[in-house]
C-alpha atoms as one frame of an Amber mdcrd trajectory, in Angstrom:
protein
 -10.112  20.699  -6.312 -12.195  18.691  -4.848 -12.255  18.012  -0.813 -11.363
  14.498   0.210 -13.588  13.797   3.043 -17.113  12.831   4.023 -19.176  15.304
   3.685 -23.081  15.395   5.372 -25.395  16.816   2.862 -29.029  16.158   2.681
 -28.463  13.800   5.625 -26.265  11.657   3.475 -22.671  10.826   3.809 -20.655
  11.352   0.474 -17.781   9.984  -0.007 -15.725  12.664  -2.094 -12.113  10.697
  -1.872 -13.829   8.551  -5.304 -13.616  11.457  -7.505 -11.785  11.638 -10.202
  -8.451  13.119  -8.928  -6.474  15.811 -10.668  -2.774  15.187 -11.835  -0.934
  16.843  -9.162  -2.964  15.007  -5.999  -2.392  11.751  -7.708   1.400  12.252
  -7.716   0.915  13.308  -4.083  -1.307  10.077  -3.633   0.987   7.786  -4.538
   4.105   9.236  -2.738   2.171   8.844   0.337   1.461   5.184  -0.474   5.067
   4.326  -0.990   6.397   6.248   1.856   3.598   4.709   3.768   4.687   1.228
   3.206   8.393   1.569   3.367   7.824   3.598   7.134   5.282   0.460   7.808
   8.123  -2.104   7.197  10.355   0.038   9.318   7.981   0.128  12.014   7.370
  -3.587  11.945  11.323  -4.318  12.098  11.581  -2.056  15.224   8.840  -4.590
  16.969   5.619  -1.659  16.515   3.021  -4.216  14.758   0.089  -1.509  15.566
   1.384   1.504  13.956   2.851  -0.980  10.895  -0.900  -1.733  10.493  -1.708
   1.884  10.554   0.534   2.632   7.947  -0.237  -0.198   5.817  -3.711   1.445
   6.137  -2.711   4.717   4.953  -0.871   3.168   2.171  -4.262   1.175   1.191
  -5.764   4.359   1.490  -3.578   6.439  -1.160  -3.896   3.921  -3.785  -8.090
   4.487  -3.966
């Protein structure tokens, strides 16, 4: 499986997150996304516009 973060090797940064992912972490992938966005719209209702960007982030993130 392969690890999804930068790695330093040969003084380069690689970024191992766009790899092909295996069946199981893209299920997990997009279950974050979606629970990302639905906790972002929750956060934005309660009036918390920073962390509503953070998780609208994360969400962003999943879906690559």
């Amino acid at each position: 499986m392969p690890v999804l973060r930068n790695q330093v090797q040969a003084g380069e940064v690689r970024d191992r997150a766009c790899e092909t992912l295996p069946t199981g972490v893209t299920h997990i992938r997009e279950y974050v996304g979606s629970m990302s966005s639905e906790l972002a719209k929750m956060a934005r209702v309660q009036g918390d516009e920073r962390l509503a960007c953070l998780l609208e982030l994360a969400a962003e993130m999943a879906k690559r």
